[in-house]
FIDONU-360190 format. One record per residue: chain; z, x, y of N, C-alpha, C, O in turn. Coordinates in nm, 4 decimals. Atoms other than C-alpha are relative to their C-alpha. Example, Ala and Ser with C-alpha at 12.3 -4.5 7.8 and 13.67 -1.06 7.14 Angstrom:
% FIDONU-360190
+-----+----------+----------+----------+----------+----------+----------+----------+----------+----------+----------+----------+----------+
| mol |     n_up |   n_east |  n_north |    ca_up |  ca_east | ca_north |     c_up |   c_east |  c_north |     o_up |   o_east |  o_north |
+-----+----------+----------+----------+----------+----------+----------+----------+----------+----------+----------+----------+----------+
|   A |   0.0000 |   0.0890 |  -0.1190 |   0.7800 |   1.2300 |  -0.4500 |   0.0000 |   0.0900 |   0.1200 |   0.0665 |   0.1936 |   0.1181 |
|   A |  -0.0060 |  -0.0820 |  -0.1190 |   0.7140 |   1.3670 |  -0.1060 |   0.0730 |  -0.0770 |   0.1090 |   0.0899 |  -0.0261 |   0.2198 |
+-----+----------+----------+----------+----------+----------+----------+----------+----------+----------+----------+----------+----------+
END
This chain:
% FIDONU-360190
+-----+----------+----------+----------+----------+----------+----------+----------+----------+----------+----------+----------+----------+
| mol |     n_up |   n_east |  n_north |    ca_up |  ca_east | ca_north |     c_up |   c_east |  c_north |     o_up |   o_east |  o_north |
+-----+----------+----------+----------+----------+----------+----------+----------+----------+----------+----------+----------+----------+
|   A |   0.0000 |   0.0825 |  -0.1168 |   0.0000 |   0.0000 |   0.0000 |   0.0000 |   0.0882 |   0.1250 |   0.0648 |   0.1925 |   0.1164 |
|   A |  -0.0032 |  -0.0730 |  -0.0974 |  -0.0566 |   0.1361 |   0.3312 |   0.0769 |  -0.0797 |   0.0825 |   0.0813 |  -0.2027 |   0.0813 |
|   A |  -0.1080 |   0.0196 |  -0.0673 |   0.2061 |   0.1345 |   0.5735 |  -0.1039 |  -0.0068 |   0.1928 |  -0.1718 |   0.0817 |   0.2450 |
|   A |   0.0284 |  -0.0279 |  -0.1216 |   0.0996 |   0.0465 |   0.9276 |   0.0956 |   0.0199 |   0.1212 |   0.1957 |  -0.0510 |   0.1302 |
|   A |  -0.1139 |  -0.0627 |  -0.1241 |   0.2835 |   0.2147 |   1.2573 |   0.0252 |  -0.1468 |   0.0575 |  -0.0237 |  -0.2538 |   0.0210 |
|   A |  -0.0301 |   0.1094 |  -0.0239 |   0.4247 |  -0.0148 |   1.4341 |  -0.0284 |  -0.0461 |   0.1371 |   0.0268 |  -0.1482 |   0.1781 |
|   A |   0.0877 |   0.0209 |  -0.0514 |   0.2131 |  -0.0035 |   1.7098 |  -0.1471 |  -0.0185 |  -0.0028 |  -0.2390 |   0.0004 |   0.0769 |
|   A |   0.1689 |   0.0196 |   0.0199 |  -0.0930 |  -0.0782 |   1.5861 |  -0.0927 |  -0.0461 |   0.0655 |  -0.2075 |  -0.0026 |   0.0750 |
|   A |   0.1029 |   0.1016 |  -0.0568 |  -0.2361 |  -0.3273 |   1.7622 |   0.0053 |   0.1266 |   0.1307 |  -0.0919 |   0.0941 |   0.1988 |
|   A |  -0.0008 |  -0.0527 |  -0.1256 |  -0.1846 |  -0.0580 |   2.0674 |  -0.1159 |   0.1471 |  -0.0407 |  -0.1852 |   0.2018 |   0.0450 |
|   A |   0.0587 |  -0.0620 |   0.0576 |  -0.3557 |   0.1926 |   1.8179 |  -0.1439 |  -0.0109 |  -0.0041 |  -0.2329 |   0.0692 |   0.0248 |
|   A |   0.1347 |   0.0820 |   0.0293 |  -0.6358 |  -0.0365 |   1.7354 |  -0.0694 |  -0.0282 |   0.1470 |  -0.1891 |  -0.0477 |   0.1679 |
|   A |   0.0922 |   0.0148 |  -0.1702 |  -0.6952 |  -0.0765 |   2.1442 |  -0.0476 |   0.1060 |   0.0267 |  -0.1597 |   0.1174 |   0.0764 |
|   A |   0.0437 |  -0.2001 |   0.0003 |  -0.7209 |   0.3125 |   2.1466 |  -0.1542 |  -0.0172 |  -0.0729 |  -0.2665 |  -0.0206 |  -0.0226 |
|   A |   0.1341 |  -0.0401 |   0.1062 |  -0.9835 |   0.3302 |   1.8896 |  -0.1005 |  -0.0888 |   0.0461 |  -0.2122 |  -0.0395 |   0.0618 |
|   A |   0.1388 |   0.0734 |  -0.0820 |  -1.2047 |   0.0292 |   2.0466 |  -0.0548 |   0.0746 |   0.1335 |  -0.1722 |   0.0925 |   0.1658 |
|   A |   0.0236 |  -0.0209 |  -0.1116 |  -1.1678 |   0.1623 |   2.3584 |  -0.0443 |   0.1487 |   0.0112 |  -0.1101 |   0.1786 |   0.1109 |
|   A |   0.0911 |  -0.1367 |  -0.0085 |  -1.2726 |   0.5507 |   2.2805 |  -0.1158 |  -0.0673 |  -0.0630 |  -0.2195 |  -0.0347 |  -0.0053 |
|   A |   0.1694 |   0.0359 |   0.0343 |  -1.5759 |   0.3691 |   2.0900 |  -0.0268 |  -0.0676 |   0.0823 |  -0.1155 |  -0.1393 |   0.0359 |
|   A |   0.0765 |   0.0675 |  -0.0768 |  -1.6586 |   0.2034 |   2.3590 |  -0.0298 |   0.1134 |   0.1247 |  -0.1302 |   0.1192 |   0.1956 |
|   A |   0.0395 |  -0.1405 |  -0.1165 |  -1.6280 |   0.5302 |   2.6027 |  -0.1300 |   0.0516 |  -0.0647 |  -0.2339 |   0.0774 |  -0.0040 |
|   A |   0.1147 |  -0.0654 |   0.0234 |  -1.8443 |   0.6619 |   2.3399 |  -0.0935 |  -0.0102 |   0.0485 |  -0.1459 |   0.0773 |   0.1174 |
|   A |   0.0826 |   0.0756 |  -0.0271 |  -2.0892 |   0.4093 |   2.3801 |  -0.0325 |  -0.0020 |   0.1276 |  -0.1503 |  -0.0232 |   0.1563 |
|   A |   0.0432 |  -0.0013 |  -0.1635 |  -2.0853 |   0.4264 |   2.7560 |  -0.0152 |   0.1177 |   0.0316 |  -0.0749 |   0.1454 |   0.1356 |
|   A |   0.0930 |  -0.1531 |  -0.0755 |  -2.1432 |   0.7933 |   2.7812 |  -0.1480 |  -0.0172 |  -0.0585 |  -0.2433 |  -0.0500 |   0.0122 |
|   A |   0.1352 |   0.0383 |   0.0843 |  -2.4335 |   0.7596 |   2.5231 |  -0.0973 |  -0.0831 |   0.1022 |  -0.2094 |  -0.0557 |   0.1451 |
|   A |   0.1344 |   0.0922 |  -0.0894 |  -2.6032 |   0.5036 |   2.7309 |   0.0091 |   0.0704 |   0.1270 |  -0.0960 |   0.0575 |   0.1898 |
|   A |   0.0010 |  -0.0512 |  -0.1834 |  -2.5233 |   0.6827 |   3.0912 |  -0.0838 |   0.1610 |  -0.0395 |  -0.1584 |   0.2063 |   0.0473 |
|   A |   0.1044 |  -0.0459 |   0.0022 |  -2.6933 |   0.9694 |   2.9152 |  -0.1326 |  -0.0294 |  -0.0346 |  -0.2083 |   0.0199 |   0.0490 |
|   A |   0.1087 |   0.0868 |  -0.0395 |  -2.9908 |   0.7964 |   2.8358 |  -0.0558 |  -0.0176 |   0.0775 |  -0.1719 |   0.0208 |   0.0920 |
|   A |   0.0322 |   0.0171 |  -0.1336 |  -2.9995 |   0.6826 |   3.1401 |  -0.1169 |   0.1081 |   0.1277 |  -0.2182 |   0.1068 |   0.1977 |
|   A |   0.0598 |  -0.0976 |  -0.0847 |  -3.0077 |   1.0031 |   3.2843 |  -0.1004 |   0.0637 |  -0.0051 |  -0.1605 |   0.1168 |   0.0883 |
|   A |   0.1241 |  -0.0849 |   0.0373 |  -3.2697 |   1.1505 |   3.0778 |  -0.1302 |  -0.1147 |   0.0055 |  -0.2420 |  -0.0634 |   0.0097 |
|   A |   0.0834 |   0.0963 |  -0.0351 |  -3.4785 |   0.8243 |   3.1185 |  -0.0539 |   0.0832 |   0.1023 |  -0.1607 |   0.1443 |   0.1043 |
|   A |   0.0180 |  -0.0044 |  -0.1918 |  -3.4378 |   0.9027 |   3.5174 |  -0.0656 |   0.1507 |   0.0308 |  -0.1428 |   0.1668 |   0.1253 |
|   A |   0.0742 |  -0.1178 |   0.0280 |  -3.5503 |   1.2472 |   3.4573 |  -0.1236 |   0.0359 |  -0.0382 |  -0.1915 |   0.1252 |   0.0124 |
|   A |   0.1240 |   0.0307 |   0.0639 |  -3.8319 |   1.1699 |   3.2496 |  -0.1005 |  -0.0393 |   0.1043 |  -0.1936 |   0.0248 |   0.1532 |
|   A |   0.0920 |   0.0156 |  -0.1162 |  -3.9658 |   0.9484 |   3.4992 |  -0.0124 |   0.0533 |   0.0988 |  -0.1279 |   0.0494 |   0.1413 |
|   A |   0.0391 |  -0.1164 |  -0.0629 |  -3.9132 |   1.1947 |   3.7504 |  -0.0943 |   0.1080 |  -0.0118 |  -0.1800 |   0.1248 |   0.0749 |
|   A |   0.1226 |  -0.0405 |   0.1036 |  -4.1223 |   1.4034 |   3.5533 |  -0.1118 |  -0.0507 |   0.0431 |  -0.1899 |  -0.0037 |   0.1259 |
|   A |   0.1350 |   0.0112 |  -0.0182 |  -4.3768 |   1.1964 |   3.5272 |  -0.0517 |  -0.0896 |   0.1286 |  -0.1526 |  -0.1558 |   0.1045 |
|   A |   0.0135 |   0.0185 |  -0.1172 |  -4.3877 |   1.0766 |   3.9059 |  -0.0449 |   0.1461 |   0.0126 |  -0.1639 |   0.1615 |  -0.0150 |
|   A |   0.0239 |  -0.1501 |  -0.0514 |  -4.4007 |   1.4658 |   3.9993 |  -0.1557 |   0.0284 |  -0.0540 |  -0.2302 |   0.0773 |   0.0310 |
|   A |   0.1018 |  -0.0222 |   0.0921 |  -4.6936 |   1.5009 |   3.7716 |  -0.1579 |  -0.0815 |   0.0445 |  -0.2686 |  -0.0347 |   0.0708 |
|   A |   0.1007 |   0.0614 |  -0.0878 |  -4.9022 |   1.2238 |   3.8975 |   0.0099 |   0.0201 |   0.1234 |  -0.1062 |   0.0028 |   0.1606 |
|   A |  -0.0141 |  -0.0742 |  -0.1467 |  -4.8323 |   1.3372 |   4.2363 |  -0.0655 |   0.0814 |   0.0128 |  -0.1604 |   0.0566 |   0.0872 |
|   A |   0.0530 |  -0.1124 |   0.0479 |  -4.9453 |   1.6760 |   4.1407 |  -0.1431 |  -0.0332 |  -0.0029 |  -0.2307 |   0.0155 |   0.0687 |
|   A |   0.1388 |   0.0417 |   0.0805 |  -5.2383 |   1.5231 |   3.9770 |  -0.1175 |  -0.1030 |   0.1180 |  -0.2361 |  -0.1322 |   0.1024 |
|   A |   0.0628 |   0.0787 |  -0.0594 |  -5.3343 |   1.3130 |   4.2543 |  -0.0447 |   0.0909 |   0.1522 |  -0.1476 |   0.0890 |   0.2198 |
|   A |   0.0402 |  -0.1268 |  -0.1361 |  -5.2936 |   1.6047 |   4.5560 |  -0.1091 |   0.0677 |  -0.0545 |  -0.1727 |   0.1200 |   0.0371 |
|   A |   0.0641 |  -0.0944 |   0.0472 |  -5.5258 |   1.7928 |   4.3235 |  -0.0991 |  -0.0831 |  -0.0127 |  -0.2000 |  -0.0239 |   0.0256 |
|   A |   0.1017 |   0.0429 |  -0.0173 |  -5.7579 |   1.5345 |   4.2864 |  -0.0603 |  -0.0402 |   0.1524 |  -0.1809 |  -0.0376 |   0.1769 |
|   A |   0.0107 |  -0.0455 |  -0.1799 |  -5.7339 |   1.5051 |   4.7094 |  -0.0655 |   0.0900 |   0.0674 |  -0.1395 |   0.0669 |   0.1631 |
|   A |   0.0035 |  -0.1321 |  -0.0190 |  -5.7685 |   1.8746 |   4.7300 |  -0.1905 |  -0.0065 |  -0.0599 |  -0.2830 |   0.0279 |   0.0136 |
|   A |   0.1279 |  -0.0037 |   0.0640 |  -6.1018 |   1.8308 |   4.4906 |  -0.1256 |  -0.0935 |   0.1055 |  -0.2429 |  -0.0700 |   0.1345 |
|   A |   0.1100 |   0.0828 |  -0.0733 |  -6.2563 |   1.5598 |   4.6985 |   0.0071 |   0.0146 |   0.1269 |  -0.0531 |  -0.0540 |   0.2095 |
|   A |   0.0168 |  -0.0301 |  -0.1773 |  -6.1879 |   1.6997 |   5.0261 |  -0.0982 |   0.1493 |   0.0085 |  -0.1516 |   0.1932 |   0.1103 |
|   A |   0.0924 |  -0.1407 |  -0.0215 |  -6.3839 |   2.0640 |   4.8853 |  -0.1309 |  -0.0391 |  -0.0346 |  -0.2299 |   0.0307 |  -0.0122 |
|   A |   0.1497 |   0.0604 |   0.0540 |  -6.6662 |   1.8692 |   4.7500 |  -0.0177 |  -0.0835 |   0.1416 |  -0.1014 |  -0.0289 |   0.2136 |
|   A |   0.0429 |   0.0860 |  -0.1417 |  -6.6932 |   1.6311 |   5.0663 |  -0.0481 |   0.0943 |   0.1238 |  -0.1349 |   0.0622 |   0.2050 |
|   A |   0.0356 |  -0.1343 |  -0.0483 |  -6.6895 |   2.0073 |   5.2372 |  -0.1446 |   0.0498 |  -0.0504 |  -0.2446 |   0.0701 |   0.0184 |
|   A |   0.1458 |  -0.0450 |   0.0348 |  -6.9648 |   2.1150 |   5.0244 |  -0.1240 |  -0.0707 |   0.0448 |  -0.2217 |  -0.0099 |   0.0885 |
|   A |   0.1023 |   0.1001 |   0.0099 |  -7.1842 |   1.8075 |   5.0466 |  -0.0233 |   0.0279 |   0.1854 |  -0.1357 |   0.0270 |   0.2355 |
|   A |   0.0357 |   0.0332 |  -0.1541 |  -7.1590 |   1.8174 |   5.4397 |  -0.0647 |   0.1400 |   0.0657 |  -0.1416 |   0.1392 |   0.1617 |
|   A |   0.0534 |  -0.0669 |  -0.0401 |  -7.2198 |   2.1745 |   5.4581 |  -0.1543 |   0.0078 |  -0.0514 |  -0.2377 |   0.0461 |   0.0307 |
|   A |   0.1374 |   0.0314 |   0.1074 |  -7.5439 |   2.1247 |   5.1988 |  -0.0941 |  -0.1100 |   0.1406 |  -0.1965 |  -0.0778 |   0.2009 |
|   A |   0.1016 |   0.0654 |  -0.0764 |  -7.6681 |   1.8361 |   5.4291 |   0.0181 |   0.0673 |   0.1290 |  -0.0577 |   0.0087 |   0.2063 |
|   A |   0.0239 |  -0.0261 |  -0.1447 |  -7.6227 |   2.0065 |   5.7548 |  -0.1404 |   0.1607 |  -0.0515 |  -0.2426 |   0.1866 |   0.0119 |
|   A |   0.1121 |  -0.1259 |   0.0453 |  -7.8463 |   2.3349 |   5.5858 |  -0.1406 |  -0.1054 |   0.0049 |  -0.2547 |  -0.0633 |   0.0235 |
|   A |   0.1740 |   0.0822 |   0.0415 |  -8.1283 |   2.0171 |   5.5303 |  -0.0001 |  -0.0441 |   0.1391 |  -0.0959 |  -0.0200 |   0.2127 |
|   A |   0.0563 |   0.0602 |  -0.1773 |  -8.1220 |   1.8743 |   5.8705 |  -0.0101 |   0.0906 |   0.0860 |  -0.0686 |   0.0570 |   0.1890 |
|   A |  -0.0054 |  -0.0751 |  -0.1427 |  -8.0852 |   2.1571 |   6.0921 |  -0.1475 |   0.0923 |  -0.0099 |  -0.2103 |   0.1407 |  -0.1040 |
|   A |   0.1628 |  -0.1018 |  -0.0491 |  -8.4112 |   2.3483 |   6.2549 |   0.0336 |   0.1290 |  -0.0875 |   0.1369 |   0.1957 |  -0.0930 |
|   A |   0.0301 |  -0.1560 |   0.0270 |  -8.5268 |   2.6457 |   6.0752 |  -0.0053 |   0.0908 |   0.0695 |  -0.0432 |   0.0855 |   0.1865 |
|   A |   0.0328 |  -0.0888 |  -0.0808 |  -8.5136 |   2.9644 |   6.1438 |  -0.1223 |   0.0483 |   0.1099 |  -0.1101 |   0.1059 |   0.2180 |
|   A |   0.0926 |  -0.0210 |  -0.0828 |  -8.8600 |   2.9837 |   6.2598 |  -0.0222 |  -0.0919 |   0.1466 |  -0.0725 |  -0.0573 |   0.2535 |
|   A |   0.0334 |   0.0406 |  -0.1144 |  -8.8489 |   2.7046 |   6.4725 |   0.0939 |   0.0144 |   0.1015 |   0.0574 |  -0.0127 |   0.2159 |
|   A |  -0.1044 |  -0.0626 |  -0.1060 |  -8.4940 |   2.8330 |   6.6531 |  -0.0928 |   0.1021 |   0.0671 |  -0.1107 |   0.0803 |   0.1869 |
|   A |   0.0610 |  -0.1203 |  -0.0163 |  -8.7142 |   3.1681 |   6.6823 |  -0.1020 |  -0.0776 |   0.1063 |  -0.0797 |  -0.0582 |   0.2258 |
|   A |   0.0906 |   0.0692 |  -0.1123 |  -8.9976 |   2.9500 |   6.8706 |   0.0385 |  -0.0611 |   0.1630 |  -0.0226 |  -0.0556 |   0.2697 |
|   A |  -0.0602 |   0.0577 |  -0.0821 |  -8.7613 |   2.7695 |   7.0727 |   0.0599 |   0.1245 |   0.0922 |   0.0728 |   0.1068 |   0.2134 |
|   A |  -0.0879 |  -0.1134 |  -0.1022 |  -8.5931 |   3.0789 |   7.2325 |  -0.0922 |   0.1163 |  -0.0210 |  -0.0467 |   0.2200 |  -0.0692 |
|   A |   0.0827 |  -0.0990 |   0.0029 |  -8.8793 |   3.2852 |   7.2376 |   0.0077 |   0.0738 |   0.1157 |  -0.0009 |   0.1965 |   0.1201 |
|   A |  -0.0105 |  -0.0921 |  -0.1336 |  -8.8397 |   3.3529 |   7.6123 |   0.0998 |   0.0851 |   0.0320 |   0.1070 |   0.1583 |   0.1307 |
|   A |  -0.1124 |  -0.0619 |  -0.0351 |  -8.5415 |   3.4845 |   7.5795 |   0.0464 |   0.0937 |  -0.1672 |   0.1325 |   0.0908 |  -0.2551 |
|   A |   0.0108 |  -0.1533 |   0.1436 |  -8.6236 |   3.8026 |   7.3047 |   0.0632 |   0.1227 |   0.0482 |   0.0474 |   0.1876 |   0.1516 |
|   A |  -0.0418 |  -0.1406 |  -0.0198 |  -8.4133 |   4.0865 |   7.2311 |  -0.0893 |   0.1453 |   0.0809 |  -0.2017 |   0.1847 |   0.0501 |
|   A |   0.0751 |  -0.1463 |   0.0165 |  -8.5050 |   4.4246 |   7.3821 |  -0.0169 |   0.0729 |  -0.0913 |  -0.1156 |   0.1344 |  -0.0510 |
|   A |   0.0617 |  -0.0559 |   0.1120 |  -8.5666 |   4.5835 |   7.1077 |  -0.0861 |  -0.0935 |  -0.1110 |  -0.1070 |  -0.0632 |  -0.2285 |
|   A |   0.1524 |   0.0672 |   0.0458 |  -8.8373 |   4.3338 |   7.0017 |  -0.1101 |   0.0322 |   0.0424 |  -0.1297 |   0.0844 |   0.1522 |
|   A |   0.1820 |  -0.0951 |  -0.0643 |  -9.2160 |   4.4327 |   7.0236 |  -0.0655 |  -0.1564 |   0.0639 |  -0.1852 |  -0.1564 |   0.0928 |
|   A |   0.0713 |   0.0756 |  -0.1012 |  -9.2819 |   4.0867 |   7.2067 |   0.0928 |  -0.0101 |   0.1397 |   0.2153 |   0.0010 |   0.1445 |
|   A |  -0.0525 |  -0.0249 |  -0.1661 |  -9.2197 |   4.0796 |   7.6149 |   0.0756 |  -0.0967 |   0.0492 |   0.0359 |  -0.2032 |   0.0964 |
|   A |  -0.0957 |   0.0773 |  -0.0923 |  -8.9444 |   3.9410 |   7.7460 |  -0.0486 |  -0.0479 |   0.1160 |  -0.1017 |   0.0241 |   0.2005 |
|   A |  -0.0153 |   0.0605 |  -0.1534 |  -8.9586 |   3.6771 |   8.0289 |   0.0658 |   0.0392 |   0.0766 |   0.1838 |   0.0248 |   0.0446 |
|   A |  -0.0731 |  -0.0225 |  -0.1113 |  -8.8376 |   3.7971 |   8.3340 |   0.0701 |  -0.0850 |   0.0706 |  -0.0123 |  -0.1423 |   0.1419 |
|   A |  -0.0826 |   0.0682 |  -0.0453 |  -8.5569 |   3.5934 |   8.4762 |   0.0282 |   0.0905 |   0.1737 |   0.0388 |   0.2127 |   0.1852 |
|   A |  -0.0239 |  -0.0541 |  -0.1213 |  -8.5004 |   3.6728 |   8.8459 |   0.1472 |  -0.0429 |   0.0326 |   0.1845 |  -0.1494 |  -0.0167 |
|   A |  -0.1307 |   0.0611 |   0.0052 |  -8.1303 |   3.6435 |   8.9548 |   0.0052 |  -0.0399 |   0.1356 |   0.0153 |   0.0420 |   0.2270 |
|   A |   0.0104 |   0.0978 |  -0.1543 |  -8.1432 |   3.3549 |   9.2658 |   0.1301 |   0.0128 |   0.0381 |   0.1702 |  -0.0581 |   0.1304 |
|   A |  -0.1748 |   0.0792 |  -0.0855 |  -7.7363 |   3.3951 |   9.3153 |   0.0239 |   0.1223 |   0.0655 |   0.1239 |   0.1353 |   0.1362 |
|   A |  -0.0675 |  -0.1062 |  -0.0618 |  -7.7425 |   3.7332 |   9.4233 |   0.0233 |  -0.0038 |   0.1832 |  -0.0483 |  -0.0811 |   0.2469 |
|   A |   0.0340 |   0.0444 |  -0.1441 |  -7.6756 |   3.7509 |   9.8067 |  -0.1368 |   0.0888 |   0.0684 |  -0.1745 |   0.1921 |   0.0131 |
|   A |   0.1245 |  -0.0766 |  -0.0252 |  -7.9861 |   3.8786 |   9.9903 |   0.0670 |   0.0874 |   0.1232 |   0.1490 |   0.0575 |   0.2100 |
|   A |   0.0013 |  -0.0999 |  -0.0648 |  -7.9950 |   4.1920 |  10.1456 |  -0.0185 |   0.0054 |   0.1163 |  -0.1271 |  -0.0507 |   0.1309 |
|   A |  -0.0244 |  -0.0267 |  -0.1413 |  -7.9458 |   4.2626 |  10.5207 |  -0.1189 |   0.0563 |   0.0436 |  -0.1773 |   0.1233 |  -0.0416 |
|   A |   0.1302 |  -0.0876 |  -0.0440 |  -8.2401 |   4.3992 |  10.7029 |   0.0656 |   0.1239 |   0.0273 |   0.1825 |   0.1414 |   0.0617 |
|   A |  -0.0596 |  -0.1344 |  -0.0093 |  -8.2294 |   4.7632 |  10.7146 |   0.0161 |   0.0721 |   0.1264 |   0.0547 |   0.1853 |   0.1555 |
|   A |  -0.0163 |  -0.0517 |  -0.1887 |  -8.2494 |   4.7596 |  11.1120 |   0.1694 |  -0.0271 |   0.0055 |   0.2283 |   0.0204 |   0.1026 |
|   A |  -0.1664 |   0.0331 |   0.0015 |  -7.8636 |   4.6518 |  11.0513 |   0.0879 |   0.0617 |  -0.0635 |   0.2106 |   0.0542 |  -0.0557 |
|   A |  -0.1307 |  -0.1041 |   0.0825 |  -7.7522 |   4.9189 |  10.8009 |   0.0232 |   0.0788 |   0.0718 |  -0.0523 |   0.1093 |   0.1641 |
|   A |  -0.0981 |  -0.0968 |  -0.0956 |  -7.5116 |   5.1528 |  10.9433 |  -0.0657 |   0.1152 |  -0.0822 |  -0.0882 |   0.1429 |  -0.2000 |
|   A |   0.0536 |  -0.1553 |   0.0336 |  -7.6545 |   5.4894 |  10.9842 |   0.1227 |   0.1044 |  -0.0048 |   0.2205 |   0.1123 |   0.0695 |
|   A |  -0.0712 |  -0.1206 |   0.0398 |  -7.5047 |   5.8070 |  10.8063 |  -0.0240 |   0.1197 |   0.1030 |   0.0293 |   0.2291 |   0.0840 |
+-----+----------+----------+----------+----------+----------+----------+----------+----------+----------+----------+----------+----------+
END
Protein backbone atom coordinates (compact mmCIF):
# COMPACT_ATOMS: atom_id res chain seq x y z
CA UNK A 1 0.00 0.00 0.00
CA UNK A 2 1.36 3.31 -0.57
CA UNK A 3 1.35 5.74 2.06
CA UNK A 4 0.46 9.28 1.00
CA UNK A 5 2.15 12.57 2.83
CA UNK A 6 -0.15 14.34 4.25
CA UNK A 7 -0.03 17.10 2.13
CA UNK A 8 -0.78 15.86 -0.93
CA UNK A 9 -3.27 17.62 -2.36
CA UNK A 10 -0.58 20.67 -1.85
CA UNK A 11 1.93 18.18 -3.56
CA UNK A 12 -0.36 17.35 -6.36
CA UNK A 13 -0.76 21.44 -6.95
CA UNK A 14 3.12 21.47 -7.21
CA UNK A 15 3.30 18.90 -9.84
CA UNK A 16 0.29 20.47 -12.05
CA UNK A 17 1.62 23.58 -11.68
CA UNK A 18 5.51 22.81 -12.73
CA UNK A 19 3.69 20.90 -15.76
CA UNK A 20 2.03 23.59 -16.59
CA UNK A 21 5.30 26.03 -16.28
CA UNK A 22 6.62 23.40 -18.44
CA UNK A 23 4.09 23.80 -20.89
CA UNK A 24 4.26 27.56 -20.85
CA UNK A 25 7.93 27.81 -21.43
CA UNK A 26 7.60 25.23 -24.34
CA UNK A 27 5.04 27.31 -26.03
CA UNK A 28 6.83 30.91 -25.23
CA UNK A 29 9.69 29.15 -26.93
CA UNK A 30 7.96 28.36 -29.91
CA UNK A 31 6.83 31.40 -29.99
CA UNK A 32 10.03 32.84 -30.08
CA UNK A 33 11.50 30.78 -32.70
CA UNK A 34 8.24 31.18 -34.79
CA UNK A 35 9.03 35.17 -34.38
CA UNK A 36 12.47 34.57 -35.50
CA UNK A 37 11.70 32.50 -38.32
CA UNK A 38 9.48 34.99 -39.66
CA UNK A 39 11.95 37.50 -39.13
CA UNK A 40 14.03 35.53 -41.22
CA UNK A 41 11.96 35.27 -43.77
CA UNK A 42 10.77 39.06 -43.88
CA UNK A 43 14.66 39.99 -44.01
CA UNK A 44 15.01 37.72 -46.94
CA UNK A 45 12.24 38.98 -49.02
CA UNK A 46 13.37 42.36 -48.32
CA UNK A 47 16.76 41.41 -49.45
CA UNK A 48 15.23 39.77 -52.38
CA UNK A 49 13.13 42.54 -53.34
CA UNK A 50 16.05 45.56 -52.94
CA UNK A 51 17.93 43.23 -55.26
CA UNK A 52 15.34 42.86 -57.58
CA UNK A 53 15.05 47.09 -57.34
CA UNK A 54 18.75 47.30 -57.69
CA UNK A 55 18.31 44.91 -61.02
CA UNK A 56 15.60 46.98 -62.56
CA UNK A 57 17.00 50.26 -61.88
CA UNK A 58 20.64 48.85 -63.84
CA UNK A 59 18.69 47.50 -66.66
CA UNK A 60 16.31 50.66 -66.93
CA UNK A 61 20.07 52.37 -66.89
CA UNK A 62 21.15 50.24 -69.65
CA UNK A 63 18.07 50.47 -71.84
CA UNK A 64 18.17 54.40 -71.59
CA UNK A 65 21.75 54.58 -72.20
CA UNK A 66 21.25 51.99 -75.44
CA UNK A 67 18.36 54.29 -76.68
CA UNK A 68 20.07 57.55 -76.23
CA UNK A 69 23.35 55.86 -78.46
CA UNK A 70 20.17 55.30 -81.28
CA UNK A 71 18.74 58.70 -81.22
CA UNK A 72 21.57 60.92 -80.85
CA UNK A 73 23.48 62.55 -84.11
CA UNK A 74 26.46 60.75 -85.27
CA UNK A 75 29.64 61.44 -85.14
CA UNK A 76 29.84 62.60 -88.60
CA UNK A 77 27.05 64.73 -88.49
CA UNK A 78 28.33 66.53 -84.94
CA UNK A 79 31.68 66.82 -87.14
CA UNK A 80 29.50 68.71 -89.98
CA UNK A 81 27.69 70.73 -87.61
CA UNK A 82 30.79 72.33 -85.93
CA UNK A 83 32.85 72.38 -88.79
CA UNK A 84 33.53 76.12 -88.40
CA UNK A 85 34.85 75.79 -85.41
CA UNK A 86 38.03 73.05 -86.24
CA UNK A 87 40.86 72.31 -84.13
CA UNK A 88 44.25 73.82 -85.05
CA UNK A 89 45.84 71.08 -85.67
CA UNK A 90 43.34 70.02 -88.37
CA UNK A 91 44.33 70.24 -92.16
CA UNK A 92 40.87 72.07 -92.82
CA UNK A 93 40.80 76.15 -92.20
CA UNK A 94 39.41 77.46 -89.44
CA UNK A 95 36.77 80.29 -89.59
CA UNK A 96 37.97 83.34 -88.38
CA UNK A 97 35.93 84.76 -85.57
CA UNK A 98 36.73 88.46 -85.00
CA UNK A 99 36.43 89.55 -81.30
CA UNK A 100 33.55 92.66 -81.43
CA UNK A 101 33.95 93.15 -77.36
CA UNK A 102 37.33 94.23 -77.42
CA UNK A 103 37.51 98.07 -76.76
CA UNK A 104 38.79 99.90 -79.86
CA UNK A 105 41.92 101.46 -79.95
CA UNK A 106 42.63 105.21 -79.46
CA UNK A 107 43.99 107.03 -82.40
CA UNK A 108 47.63 107.15 -82.29
CA UNK A 109 47.60 111.12 -82.49
CA UNK A 110 46.52 110.51 -78.64
CA UNK A 111 49.19 108.01 -77.52
CA UNK A 112 51.53 109.43 -75.12
CA UNK A 113 54.89 109.84 -76.55
CA UNK A 114 58.07 108.06 -75.05
Amino acid sequence: MIVAPANWRKCLHLVRGKKQLAIASAQAQLRRRLARLAAQEDNERNEKTIDEKQDVQLDTRNRSDADTDDIGPTADALEAATSDHVSPNSSRPARVVRNTSRRKKAPPSAAPTR
